[in-house]
Every structure is written in C-alpha cells, then in structure tokens.
Rosetta silent file (secondary structure, phi, psi, omega in degrees, C-alpha in Angstrom):
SEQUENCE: XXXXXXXXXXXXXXXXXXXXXXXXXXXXXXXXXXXXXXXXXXXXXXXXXXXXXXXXXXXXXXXXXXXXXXXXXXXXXXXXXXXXXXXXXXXXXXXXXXXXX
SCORE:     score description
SCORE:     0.000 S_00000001
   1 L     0.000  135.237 -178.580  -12.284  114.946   28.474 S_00000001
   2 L   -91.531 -179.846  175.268  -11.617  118.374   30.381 S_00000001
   3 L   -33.773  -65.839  167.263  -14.045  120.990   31.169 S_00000001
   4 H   -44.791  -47.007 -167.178  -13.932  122.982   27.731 S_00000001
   5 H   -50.342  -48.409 -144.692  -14.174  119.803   25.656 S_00000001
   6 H   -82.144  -35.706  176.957  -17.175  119.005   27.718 S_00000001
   7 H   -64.733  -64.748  172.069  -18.748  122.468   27.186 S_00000001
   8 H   -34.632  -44.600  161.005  -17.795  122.455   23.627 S_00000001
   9 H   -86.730  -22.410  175.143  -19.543  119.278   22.839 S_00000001
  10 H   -64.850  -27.571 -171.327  -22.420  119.986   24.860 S_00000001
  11 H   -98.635  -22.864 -175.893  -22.862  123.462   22.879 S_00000001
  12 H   -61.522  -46.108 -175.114  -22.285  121.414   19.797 S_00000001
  13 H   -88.695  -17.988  172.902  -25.368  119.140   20.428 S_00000001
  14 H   -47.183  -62.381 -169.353  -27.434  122.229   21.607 S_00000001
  15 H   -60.561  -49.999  166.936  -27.215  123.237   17.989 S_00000001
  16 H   -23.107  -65.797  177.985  -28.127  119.707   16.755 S_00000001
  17 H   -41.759  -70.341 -176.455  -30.848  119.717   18.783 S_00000001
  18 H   -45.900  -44.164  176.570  -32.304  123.275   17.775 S_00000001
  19 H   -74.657   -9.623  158.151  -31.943  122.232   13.916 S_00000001
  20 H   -90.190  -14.259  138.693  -33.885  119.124   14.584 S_00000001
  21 H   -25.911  -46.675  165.525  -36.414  121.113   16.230 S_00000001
  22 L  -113.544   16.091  132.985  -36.886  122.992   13.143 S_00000001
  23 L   -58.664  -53.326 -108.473  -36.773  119.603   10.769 S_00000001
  24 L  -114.548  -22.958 -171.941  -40.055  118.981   12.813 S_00000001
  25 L  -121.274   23.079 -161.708  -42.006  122.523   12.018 S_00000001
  26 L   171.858 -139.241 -146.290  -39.831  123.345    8.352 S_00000001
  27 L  -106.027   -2.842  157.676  -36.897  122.835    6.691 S_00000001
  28 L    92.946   33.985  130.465  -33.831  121.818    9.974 S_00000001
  29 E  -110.339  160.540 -166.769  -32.507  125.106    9.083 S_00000001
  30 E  -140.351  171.074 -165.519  -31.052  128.191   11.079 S_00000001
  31 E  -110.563  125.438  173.429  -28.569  131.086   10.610 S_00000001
  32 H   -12.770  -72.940 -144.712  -25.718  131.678   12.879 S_00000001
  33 H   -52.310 -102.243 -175.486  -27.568  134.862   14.479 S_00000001
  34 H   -26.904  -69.575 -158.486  -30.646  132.628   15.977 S_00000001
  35 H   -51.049  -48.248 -168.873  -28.049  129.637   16.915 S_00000001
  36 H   -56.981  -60.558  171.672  -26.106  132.499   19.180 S_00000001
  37 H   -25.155  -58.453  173.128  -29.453  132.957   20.586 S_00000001
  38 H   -43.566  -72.356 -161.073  -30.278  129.571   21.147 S_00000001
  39 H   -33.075  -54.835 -169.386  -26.828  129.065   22.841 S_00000001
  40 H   -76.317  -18.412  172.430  -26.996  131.739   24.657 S_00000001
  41 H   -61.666  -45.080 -177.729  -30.272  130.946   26.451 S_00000001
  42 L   -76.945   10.687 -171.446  -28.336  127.414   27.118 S_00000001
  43 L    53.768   34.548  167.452  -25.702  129.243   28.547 S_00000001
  44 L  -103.050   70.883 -156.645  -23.056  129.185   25.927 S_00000001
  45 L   -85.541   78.363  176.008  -22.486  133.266   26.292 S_00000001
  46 L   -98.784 -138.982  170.923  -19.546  132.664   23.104 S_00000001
  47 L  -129.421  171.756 -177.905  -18.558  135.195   20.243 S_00000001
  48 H   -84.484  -18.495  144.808  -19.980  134.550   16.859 S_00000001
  49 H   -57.098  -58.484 -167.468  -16.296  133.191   15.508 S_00000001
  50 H   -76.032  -12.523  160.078  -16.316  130.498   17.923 S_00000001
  51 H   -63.061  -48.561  169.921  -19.939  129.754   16.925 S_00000001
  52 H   -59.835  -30.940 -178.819  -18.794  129.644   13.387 S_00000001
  53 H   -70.974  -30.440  156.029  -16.121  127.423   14.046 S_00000001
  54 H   -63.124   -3.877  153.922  -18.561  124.833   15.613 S_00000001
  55 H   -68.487  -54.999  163.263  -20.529  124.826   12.765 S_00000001
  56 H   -22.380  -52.675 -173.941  -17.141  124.067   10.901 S_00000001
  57 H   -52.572  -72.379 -166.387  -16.763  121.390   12.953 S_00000001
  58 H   -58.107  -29.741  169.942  -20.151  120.142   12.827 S_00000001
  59 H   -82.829  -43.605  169.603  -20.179  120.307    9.079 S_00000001
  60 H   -74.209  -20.985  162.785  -16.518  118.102    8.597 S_00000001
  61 L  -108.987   29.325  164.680  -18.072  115.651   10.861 S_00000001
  62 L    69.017   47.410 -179.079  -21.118  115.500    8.530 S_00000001
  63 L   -73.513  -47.983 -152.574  -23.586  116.759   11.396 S_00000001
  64 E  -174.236  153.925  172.947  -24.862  119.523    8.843 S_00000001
  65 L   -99.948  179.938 -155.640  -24.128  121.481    6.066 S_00000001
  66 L  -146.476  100.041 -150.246  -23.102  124.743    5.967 S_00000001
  67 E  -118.098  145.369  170.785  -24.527  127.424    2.871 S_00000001
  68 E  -125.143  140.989  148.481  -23.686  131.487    3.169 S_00000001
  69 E   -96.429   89.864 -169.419  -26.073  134.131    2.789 S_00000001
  70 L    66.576 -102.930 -150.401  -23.905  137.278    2.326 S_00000001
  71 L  -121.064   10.106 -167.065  -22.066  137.400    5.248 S_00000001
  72 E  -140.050  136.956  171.740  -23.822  134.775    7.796 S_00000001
  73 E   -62.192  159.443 -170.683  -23.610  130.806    7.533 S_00000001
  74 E  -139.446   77.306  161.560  -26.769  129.012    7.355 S_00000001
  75 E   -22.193   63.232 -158.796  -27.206  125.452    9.084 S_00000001
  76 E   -95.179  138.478  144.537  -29.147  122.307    7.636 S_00000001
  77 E   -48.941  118.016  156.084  -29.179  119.093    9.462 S_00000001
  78 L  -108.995  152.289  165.701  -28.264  116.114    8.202 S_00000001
  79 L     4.485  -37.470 -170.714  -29.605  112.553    8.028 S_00000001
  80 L   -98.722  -41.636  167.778  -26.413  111.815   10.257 S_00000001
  81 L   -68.941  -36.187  145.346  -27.040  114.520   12.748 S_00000001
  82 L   -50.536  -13.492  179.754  -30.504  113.709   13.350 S_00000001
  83 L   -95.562    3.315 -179.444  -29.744  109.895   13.826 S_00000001
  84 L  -121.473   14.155  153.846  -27.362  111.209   16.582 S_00000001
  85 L   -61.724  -54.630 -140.540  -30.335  113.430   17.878 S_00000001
  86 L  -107.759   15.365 -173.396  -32.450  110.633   18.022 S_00000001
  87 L    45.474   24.160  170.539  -29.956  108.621   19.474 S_00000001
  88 L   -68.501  -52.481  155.452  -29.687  105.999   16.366 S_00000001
  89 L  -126.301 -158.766  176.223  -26.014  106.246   15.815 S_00000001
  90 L  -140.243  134.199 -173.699  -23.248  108.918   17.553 S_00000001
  91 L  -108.664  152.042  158.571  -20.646  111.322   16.256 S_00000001
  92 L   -69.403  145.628  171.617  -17.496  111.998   17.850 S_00000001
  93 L    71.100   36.754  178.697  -17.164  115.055   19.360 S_00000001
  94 L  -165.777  115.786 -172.967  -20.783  115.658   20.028 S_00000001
  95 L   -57.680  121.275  137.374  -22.146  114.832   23.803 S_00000001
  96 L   -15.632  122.845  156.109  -24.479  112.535   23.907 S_00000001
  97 L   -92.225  138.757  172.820  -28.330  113.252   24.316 S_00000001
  98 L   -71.315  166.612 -168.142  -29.722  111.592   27.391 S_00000001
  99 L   -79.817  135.615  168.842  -32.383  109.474   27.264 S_00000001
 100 L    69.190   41.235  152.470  -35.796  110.877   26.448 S_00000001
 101 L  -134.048    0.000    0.000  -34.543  114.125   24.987 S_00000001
C-alpha cells in the first residue's frame, strides 16, 4: 500500500471511529460538515468532495449508510462498521484500529 492509500484508509477509520463515538452518547450519526471537522483536527485538511467520496466508499463496503438532508449526506454506522471498530471482524480498505482504541 503507498502513502495515499495509507492516508485514505486511515481517514476512512477516523470517520468510523467518530460515528461510533456517537452510537455511544445517540444515534452513530453525523453530517459531512462535523466529519470535515473531525478530520481535520486528525489532520486530514481534504475538500468536502473527497470527504463525500469516502463516505461513498464507506457506504458500498457496508461501513454505513448514507441519507441526504438537502444538500449534505448524513452518516449512520453500521453493525459491520462497528464490529470493525471494535475490532470483531475487518473491512477492506479501512486501516486497522490498534489495540485498545
């Protein structure tokens, strides 16, 4: 895996992470807007198309679903993206979480 890939899945699991953050106080969902935030704190300074497309992603490899409000996507977790949170099973194309994270 080159450099990008490695970024790419790494910003990929960021997002996991943050919507299983907010399974734990609500409902595992977030809106594009807040995810750029997130990202960008993690130091994934992208545009909000390449954020969308990683949802895209994340949603075809049945990470999360993907609902619009007007004009901005909306993010739910799913059952399969939280077992690869939680380290239970793993999706391709989504880094790993180390242990006891």
């Amino acid at each position: 895996m080159n450099y990008e890939e490695h970024l790419t899945q790494d910003a990929r699991l960021v997002i996991l992470k943050e919507l299983a953050s907010q399974a734990e106080r609500g409902d595992g969902r977030l809106n594009e807007v807040l995810l750029e935030k997130v990202l960008d704190v993690f130091g994934h300074r992208r545009s909000r198309e390449w954020i969308r497309t990683q949802l895209r992603k994340l949603e075809e490899l049945g990470a999360i679903h993907i609902n619009e409000a007007g004009t901005v996507l909306v993010a739910t977790l799913t059952r399969s993206g939280l077992d690869h949170v939680e380290r239970r099973s793993f999706i391709d194309g989504v880094l790993r979480p180390s242990l006891g994270s």
